[in-house]
C-alpha positions as CSV (number, residue, x, y, z in Angstrom):
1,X,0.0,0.0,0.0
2,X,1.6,3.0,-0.7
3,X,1.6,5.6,2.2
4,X,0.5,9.5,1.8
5,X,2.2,12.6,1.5
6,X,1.5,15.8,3.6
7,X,1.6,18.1,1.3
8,X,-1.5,18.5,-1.0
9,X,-2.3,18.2,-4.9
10,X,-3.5,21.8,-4.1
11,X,-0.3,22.8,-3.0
12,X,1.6,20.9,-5.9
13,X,-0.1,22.7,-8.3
14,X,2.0,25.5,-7.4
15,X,5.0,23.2,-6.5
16,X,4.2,20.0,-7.8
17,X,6.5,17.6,-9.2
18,X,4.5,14.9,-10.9
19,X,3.3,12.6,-7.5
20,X,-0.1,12.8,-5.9
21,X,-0.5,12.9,-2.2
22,X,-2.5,10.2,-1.4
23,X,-3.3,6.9,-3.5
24,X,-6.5,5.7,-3.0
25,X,-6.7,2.7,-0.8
26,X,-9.7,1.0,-3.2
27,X,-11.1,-1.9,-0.9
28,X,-10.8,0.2,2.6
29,X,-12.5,3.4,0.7
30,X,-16.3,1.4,0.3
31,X,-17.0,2.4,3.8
32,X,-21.0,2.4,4.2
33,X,-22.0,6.4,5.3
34,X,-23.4,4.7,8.7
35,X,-19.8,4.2,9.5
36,X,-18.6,7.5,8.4
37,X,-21.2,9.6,10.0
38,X,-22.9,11.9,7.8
39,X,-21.1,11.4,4.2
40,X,-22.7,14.1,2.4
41,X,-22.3,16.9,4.4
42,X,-23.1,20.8,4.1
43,X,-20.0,23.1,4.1
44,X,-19.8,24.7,6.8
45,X,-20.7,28.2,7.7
46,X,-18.2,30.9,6.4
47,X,-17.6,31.9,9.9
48,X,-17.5,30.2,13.3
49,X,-16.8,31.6,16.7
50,X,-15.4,28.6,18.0
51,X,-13.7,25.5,16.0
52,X,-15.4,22.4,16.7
53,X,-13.1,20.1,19.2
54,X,-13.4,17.3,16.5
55,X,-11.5,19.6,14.1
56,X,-8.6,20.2,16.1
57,X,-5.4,17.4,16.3
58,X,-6.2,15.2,18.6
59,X,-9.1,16.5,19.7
60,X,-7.8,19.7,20.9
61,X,-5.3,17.9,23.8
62,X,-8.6,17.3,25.5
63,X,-8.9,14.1,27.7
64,X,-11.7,12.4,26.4
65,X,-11.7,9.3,29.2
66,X,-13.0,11.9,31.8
67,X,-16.3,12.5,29.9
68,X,-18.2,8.9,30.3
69,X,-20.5,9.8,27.2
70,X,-17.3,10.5,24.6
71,X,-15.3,7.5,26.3
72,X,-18.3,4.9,25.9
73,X,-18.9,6.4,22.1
74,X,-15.1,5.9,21.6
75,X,-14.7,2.5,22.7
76,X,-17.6,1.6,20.6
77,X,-16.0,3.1,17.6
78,X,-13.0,1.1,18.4
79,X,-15.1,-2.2,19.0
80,X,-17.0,-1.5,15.4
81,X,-13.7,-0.9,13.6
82,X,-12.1,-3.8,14.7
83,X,-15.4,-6.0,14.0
84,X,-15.2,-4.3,10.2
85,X,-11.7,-4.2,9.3
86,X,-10.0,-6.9,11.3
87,X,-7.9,-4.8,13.4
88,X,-7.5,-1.2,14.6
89,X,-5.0,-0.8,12.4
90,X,-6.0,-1.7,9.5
91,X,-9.2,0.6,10.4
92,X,-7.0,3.5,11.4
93,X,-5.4,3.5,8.0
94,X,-8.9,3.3,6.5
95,X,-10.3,6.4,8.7
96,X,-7.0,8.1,7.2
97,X,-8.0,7.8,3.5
98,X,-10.9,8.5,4.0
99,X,-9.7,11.8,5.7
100,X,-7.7,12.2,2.5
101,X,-10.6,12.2,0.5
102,X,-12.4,14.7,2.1
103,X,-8.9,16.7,2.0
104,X,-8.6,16.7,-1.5
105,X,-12.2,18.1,-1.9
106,X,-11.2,20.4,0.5
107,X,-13.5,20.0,3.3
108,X,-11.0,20.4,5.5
109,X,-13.3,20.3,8.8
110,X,-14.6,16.7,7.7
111,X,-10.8,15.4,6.9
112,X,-9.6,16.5,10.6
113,X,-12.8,14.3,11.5
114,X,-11.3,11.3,10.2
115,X,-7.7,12.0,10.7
116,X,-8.7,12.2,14.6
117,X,-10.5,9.0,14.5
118,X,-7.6,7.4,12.8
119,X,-5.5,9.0,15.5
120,X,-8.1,7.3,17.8
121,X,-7.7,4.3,16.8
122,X,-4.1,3.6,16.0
123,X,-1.8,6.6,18.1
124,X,1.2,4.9,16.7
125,X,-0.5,5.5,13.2
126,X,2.5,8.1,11.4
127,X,-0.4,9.1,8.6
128,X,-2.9,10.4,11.4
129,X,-0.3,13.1,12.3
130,X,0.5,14.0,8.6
131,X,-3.2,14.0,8.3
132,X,-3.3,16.8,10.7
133,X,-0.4,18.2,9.2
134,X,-1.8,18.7,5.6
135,X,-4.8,20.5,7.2
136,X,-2.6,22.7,9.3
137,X,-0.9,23.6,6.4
138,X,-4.1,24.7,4.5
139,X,-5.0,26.5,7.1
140,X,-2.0,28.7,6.9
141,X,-0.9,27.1,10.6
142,X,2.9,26.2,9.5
143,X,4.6,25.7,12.7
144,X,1.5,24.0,13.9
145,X,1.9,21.5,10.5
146,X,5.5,21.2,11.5
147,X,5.2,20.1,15.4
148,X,2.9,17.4,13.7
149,X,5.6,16.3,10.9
150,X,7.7,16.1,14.3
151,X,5.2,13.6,15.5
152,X,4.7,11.5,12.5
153,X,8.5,11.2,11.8
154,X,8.6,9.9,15.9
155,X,6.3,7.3,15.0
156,X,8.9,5.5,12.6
157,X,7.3,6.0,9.0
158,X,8.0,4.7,5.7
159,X,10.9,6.4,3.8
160,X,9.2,5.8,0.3
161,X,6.6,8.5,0.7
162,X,8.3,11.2,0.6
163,X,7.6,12.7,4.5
164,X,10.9,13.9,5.2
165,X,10.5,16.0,2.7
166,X,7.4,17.3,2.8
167,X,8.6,18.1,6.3
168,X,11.3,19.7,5.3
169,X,9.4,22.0,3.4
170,X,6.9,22.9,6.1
171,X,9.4,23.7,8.6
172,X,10.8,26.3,5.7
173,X,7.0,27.9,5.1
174,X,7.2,28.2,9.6
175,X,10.4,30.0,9.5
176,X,9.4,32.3,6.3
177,X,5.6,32.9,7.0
178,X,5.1,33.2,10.7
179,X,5.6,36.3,11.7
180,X,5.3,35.9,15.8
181,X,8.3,34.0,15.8
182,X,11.5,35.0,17.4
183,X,14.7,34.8,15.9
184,X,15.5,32.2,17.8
185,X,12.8,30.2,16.7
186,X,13.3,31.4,13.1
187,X,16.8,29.9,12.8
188,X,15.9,26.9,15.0
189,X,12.4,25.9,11.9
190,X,15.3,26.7,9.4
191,X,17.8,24.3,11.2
192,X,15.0,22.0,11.5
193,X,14.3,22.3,7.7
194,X,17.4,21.1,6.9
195,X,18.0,18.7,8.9
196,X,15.0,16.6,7.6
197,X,16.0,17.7,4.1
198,X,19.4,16.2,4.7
199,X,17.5,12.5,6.6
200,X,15.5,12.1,3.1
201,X,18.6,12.6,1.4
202,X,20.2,10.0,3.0
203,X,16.7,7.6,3.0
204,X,14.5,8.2,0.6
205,X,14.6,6.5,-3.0
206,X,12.4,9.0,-4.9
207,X,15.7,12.4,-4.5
208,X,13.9,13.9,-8.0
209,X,10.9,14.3,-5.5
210,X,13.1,15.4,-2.1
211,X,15.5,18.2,-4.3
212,X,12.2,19.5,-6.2
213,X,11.0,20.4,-2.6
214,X,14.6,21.3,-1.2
215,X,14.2,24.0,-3.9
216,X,10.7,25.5,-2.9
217,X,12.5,25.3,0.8
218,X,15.4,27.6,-0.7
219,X,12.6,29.9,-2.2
220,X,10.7,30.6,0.6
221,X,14.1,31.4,2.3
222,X,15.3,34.0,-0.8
223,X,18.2,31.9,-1.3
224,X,17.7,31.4,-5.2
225,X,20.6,30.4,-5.9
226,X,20.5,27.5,-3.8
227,X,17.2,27.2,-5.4
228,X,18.6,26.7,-8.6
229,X,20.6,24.8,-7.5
230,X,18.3,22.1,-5.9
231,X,16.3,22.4,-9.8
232,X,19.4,21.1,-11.8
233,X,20.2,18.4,-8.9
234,X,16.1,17.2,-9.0
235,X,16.7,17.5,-13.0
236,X,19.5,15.0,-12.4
237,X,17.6,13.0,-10.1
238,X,14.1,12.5,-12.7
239,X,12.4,14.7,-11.2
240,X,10.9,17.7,-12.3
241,X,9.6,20.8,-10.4
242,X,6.1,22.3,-11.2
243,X,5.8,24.9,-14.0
244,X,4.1,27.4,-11.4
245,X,7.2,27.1,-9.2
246,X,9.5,27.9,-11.7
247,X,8.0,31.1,-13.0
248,X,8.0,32.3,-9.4
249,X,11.6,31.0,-9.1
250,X,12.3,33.1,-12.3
251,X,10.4,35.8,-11.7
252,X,12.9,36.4,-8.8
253,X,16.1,34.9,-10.6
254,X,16.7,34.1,-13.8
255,X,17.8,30.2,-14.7
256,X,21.5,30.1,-14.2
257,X,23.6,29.3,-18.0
258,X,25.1,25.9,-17.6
């Protein structure tokens, strides 16, 4: 089964270098809408005061055993899942494409839904965390995104999906676009960016993939040079950085003469 990416298809529009985020996983995708809970749903309204506590990671920090109604419904959802799928793990990772799907259409509210339920039912489950990482990241919540790459990298993923550097690259859009953060914080996302660039370099098969987002992290830093750099190098590699991306990158430098 191949594993997701964090990053989105919307986002590689912009960036994209020829993979999609999330394969569909056929045979755990023809979940009756009993299971899911309300498959077609309205969008919601264009404002709320307050996020619901089912679209926040991990339910917001909140601990749902002290609340007897949300810790009977919760063991029942485990109980049904592992009744349906086999195991909770299998189910997690069924919850999480299912998140993906919603993603994609972005309805991002209804993807945190399932990302948290795949979180429920498998913690150790590295997709649940770049679930909630991919929303973050829509949501223009970058350091937020990258404490949750942090987490899904902890929980020992696969190398061939590409998640070291898709975190790499959210750790560059932290230290570039948030604004609250201190210098110190700045450098630290930066160091942080790299340092999971350089982990896929040494790990991941797909480097036409990890150097076409080492460039977009270059970008956002206004080191186009080094962008260009990364280009040729994911050139090399097979791989080959989105057409949107590289007017921006020229727009700002002109391709380098080789």
């Amino acid at each position: 089964m191949r594993q997701s990416r964090a990053i989105s298809d919307k986002v590689r529009r912009i960036f994209s270098t020829g993979h999609t985020m999330h394969n569909s996983i056929k045979a755990l995708l023809l979940v009756p809408c009993l299971w899911l809970g309300a498959c077609a749903v309205k969008p919601p309204p264009a404002t709320q005061a307050q996020p619901r506590i089912d679209e926040l990671p991990m339910y917001g920090g909140m601990d749902r055993s002290a609340a007897a109604a949300l810790q009977a419904s919760d063991k029942k959802l485990v109980a049904d899942a592992v009744q349906a799928f086999g195991s909770a793990d299998k189910a997690s990772r069924a919850w999480v494409a299912q998140g993906y799907r919603f993603y994609q259409a972005d309805q991002l509210g209804m993807a945190m839904r399932r990302f948290n339920q795949a979180w429920l039912l498998n913690p150790d489950n590295p997709e649940a965390y770049t679930g909630f990482a991919a929303v973050l990241h829509d949501q223009g919540k970058f350091c937020q995104a990258m404490s949750m790459m942090d987490l899904a990298i902890s929980h020992d993923p696969p190398t061939f999906q590409g998640i070291y550097a898709d975190a790499g690259r959210i750790a560059a859009r932290c230290a570039a676009e948030d604004k609250t953060l201190p210098p110190e914080a700045r450098v630290a996302a930066t160091a942080r960016s790299d340092e999971w660039y350089r982990k896929g370099e040494a790990v991941e098969p797909d480097k036409g993939y990890l150097y076409s987002s080492w460039a977009t992290a270059y970008y956002w830093r206004g080191q186009y040079d080094q962008a260009w750099a990364m280009v040729v190098k994911a050139r090399a590699a097979g791989g080959s950085p989105g057409p949107k991306f590289m007017e921006m990158l020229r727009a700002q430098m002109p391709e380098p003469r080789t």
